[in-house]
C-alpha positions as CSV (number, residue, x, y, z in Angstrom):
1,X,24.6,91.7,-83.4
2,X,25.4,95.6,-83.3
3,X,28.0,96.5,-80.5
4,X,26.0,98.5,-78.3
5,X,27.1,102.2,-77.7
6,X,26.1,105.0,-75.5
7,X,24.0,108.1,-77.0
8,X,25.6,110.8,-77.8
9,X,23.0,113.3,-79.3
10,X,19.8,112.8,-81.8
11,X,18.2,115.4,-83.8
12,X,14.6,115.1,-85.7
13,X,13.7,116.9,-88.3
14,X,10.4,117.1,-90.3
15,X,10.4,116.7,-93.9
16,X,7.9,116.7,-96.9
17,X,7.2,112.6,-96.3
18,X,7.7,112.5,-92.4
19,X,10.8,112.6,-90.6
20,X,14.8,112.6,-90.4
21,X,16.1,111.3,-87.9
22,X,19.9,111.7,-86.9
23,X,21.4,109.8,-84.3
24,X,24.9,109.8,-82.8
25,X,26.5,107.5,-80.6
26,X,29.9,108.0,-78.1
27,X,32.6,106.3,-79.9
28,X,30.7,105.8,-83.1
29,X,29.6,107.5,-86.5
30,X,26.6,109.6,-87.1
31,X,23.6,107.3,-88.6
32,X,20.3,109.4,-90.7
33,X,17.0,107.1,-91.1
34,X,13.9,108.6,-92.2
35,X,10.6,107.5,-90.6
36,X,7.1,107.8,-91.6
37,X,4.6,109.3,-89.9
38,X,2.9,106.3,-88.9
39,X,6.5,104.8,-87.5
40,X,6.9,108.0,-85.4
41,X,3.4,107.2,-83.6
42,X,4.6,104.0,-82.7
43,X,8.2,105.3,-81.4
44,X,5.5,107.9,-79.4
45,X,3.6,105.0,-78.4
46,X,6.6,102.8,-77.2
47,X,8.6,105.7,-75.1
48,X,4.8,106.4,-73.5
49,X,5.0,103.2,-72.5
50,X,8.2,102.6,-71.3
51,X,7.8,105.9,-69.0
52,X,4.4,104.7,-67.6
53,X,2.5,107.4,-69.3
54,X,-0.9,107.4,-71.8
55,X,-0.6,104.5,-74.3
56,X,-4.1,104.8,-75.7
57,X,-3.1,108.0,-77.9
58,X,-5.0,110.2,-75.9
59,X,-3.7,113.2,-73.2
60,X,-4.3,112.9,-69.7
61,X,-6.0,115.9,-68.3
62,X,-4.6,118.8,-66.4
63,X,-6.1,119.9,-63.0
64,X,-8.0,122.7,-65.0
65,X,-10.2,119.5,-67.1
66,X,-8.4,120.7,-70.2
């Protein structure tokens, strides 16, 4: 298994096929992975969920019904 580092920074950028992803750890190197756009719904979907928010892909409405 990976050693486990702290993050350091992470930048997202959109490109013609979906994303680019660069992440950076304390102590470590800098790693790029490109995602589709169907993988960065589910990384929406799974930090939704781990912050207790909408999982169902639909906003919660403001005070104002909008």
């Amino acid at each position: 298994m990976a050693k486990l580092l702290p993050l350091q920074s992470f930048s997202l950028q959109e490109t013609e096929d979906g994303y680019r992803l660069l992440v950076s750890a304390i102590g470590g190197e800098s790693l790029y992975v490109s995602i589709t756009p169907d993988q960065m719904d589910d990384i929406i979907d799974s930090l939704e969920n781990a912050m207790g928010g909408e999982a169902d892909g639909t906003e919660a409405e403001d005070d104002d019904g909008f």
